[in-house]
N, C-alpha and C positions, 0 to 999 in steps of 0.2 A: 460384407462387414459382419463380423461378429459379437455378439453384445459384450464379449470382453473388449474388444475391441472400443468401441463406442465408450464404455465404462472406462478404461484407461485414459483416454481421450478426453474425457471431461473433467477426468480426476487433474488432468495434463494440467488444462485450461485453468480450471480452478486454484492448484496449485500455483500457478503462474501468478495469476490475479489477489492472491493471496501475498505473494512476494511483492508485488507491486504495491501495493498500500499501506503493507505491514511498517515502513521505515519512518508515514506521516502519521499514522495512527498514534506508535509508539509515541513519538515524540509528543505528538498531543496530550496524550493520556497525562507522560511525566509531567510538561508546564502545568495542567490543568489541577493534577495532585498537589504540584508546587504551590501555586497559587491560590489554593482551597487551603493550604494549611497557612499561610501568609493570609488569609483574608480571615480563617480561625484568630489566629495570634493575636491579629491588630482591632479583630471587629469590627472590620472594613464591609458592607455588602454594597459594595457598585458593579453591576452587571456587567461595562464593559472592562473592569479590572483584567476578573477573567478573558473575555472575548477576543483581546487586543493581543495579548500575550500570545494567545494560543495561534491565532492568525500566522502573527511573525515566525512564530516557532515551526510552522508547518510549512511556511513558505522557505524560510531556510532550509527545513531539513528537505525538502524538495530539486532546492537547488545544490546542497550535498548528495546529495543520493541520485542526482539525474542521471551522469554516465551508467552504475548500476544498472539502474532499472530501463536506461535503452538497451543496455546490453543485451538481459533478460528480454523482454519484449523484440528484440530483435533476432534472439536467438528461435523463440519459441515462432515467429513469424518463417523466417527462413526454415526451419523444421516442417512445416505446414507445405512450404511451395515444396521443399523437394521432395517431399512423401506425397503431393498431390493423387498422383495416379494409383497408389494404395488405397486413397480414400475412397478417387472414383470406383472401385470395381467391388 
């Protein structure tokens, strides 16, 4: 194995892992903006205002995004077994 090799490789992985989080992260971010400027407006400060929202919001967009991201993860898995013997040598 060549250290480009191994470099692509993790850049692979990383990429991959990046895709995979990137769909609840977002969405987190937006409720969380959402609801800091809703908690500005009203002069609301209850800590689990925020907390509640962003849960639910993450867990839906988790359950929208699931085929996605088996896809991806399943692609990148399957990629892995049939290049096995590249790795080994």
């Amino acid at each position: 194995m060549t250290p480009e090799f191994i470099t692509g490789y993790f850049l692979e992985a990383i990429k991959t892992a990046i895709f995979l989080s990137a769909p609840m992260l977002m969405v987190g971010l937006l409720v969380g903006i959402l609801v800091s400027i809703f908690q500005a407006a009203t002069q609301i400060n209850e800590m689990t205002l925020v907390f509640v929202p962003k849960m639910l919001a993450v867990a839906l967009a988790l359950l929208v995004f699931f085929p996605w991201m088996l896809r991806i993860i399943s692609d990148f898995t399957s990629n892995n077994i049939m290049n096995m013997n590249m790795y080994i040598h």
